[in-house]
C-alpha positions in Angstrom: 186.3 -126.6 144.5 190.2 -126.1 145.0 191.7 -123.3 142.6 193.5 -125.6 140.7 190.3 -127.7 139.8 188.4 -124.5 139.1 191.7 -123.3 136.6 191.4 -127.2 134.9 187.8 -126.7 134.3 188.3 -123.2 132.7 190.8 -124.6 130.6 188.7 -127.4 129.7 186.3 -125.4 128.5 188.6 -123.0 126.6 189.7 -126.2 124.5 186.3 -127.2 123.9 184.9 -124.1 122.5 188.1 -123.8 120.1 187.7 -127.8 118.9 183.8 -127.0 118.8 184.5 -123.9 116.6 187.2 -125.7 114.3 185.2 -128.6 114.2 182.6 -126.0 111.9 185.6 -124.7 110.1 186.6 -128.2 109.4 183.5 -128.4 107.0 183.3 -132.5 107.6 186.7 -133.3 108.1 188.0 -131.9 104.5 190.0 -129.0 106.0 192.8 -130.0 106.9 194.5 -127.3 109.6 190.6 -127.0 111.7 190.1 -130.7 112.0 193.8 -130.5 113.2 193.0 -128.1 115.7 189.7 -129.8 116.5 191.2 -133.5 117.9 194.4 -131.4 119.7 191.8 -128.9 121.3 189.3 -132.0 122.4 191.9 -134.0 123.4 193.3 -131.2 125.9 189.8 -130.0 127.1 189.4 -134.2 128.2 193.2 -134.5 130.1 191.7 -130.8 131.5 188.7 -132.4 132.7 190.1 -135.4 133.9 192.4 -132.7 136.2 189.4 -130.8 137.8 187.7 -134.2 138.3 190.5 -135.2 140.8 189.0 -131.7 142.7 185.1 -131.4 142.4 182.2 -134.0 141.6 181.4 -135.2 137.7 177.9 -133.9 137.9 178.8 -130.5 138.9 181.8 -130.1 136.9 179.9 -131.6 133.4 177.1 -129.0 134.3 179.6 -126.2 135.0 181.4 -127.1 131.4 178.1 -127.6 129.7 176.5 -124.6 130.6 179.3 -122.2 129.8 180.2 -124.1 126.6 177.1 -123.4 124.9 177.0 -119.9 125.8 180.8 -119.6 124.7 179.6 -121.4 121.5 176.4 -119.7 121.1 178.9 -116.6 120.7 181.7 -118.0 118.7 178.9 -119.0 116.2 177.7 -115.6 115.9 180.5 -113.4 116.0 182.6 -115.9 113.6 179.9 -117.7 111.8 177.5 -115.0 111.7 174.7 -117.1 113.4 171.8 -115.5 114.4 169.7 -116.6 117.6 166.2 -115.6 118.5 164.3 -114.2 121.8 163.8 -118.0 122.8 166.9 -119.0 122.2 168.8 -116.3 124.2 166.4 -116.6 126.7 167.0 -120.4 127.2 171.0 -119.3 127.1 170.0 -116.9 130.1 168.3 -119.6 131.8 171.5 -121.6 131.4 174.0 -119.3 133.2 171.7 -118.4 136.3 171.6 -122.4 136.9 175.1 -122.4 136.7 175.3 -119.6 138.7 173.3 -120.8 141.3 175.2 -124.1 141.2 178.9 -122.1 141.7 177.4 -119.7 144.1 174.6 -121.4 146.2 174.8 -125.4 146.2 177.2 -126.6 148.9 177.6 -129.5 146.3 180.1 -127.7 144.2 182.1 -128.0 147.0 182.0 -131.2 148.3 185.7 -132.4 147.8 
């Protein structure tokens, strides 16, 4: 994965996490200034994606932006949400970042192109 795919995907995941989170705040689409934010951030995080595309392989790169979305997400909801998550479900968050750490650091796949 060349640095400037790697950047793209970072970026692209930034954007998602902040449409995710506005799209909350947006309560449905009646808040105007979060669903704002929500459509800019999404639309950003997909020309991101489409950028790291050009640099590593779909699969890897959707499980790369998958995996550390939901943890981002997991803690945008509970640090501005106040969500609360059990033993299973941080468990099953931990089980998410060692596969995508095994993908970035072990799987020869990652860096294919």
């Amino acid at each position: 994965m060349s640095g400037w795919s790697a950047a793209a995907l970072a970026f692209a995941i930034v954007c998602e996490v902040v449409g995710t989170t506005a799209l909350a705040a947006s309560h449905g689409f009646t808040r105007l200034v979060p669903s704002v934010v929500c459509a800019g951030s999404y639309a950003l995080a997909f020309y991101a994606l489409s950028i790291a595309l050009k640099g590593m392989p779909v699969g890897i790169a959707y499980a790369i932006w998958a995996g550390i979305g939901i943890v981002l997400i997991s803690l945008a909801g509970w640090i501005g949400f106040g969500q609360r998550l059990d033993a299973p479900a941080i468990a099953g968050i931990g089980l998410i970042v060692a596969g995508v750490l095994v993908i970035n650091l072990l799987s020869a796949s990652a860096r294919l192109h």
